[in-house]
N, C-alpha and C positions, 0 to 999 in steps of 0.2 A: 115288294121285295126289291131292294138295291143289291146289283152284283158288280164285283169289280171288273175293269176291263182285262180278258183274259180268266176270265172264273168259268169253267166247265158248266152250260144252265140245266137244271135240272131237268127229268124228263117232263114234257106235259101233252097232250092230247086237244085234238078240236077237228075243224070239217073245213075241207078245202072249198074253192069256187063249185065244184062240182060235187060237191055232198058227200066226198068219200071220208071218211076218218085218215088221219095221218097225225102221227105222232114223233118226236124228236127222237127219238130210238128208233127208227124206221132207217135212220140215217149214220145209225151206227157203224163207225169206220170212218166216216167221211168226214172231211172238212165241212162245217155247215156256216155259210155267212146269214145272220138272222139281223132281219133290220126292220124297224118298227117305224112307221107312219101313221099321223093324225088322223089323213080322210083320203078315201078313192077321188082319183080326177079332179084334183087341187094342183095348182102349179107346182111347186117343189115337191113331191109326191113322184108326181109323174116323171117330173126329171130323174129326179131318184132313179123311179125304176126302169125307164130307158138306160139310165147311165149302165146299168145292171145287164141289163138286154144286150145292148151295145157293146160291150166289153166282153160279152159269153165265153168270145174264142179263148180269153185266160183261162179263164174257169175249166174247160170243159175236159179238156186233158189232168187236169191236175185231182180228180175225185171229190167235188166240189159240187156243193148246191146251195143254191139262193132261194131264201124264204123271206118275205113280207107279211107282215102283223100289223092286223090295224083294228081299230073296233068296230068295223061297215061291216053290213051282213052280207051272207055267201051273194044274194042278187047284185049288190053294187058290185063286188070283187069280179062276177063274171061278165057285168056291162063294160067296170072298167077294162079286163084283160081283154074283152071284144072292140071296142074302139080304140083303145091306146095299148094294142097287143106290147107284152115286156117279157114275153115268156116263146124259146124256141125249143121246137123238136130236137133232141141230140143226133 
């Protein structure tokens, strides 16, 4: 499925690093930045999502959350956010 930049994406469902369910309507309300990568703990990847990390303080005021999609399963997703953490407590 092709959507154009600025197309509302439909809801969908899957299981985060820690096995819980969470779905794109969970997020209802909120500005959702969704950004998709190749593989965990790959150079441009990683930058990526530091760049993400890094930047929070925009985000965090404005009702706003950062989502990463990638095809690695829940174990890689929890090694990589353990080693190269991209993700802060609010």
């Amino acid at each position: 499925m092709v959507l154009a930049a600025g197309t509302i994406a439909p809801d969908f469902s899957t299981i985060d690093d820690q096995g819980n369910p969470v779905s794109l309507s969970d997020f209802k309300g909120k500005t959702v930045v969704l950004y998709f990568y190749p593989k965990d703990d790959t150079p441009g990847c990683t930058k990526e999502a530091q760049s993400f990390r890094d930047n929070y303080d925009q985000y965090k005021d404005k009702d706003m959350v950062v989502l990463g999609v990638s095809m690695d399963d829940q174990a890689s997703h929890k090694m990589f956010k353990e080693v190269r953490p991209v993700s802060r407590e609010a």
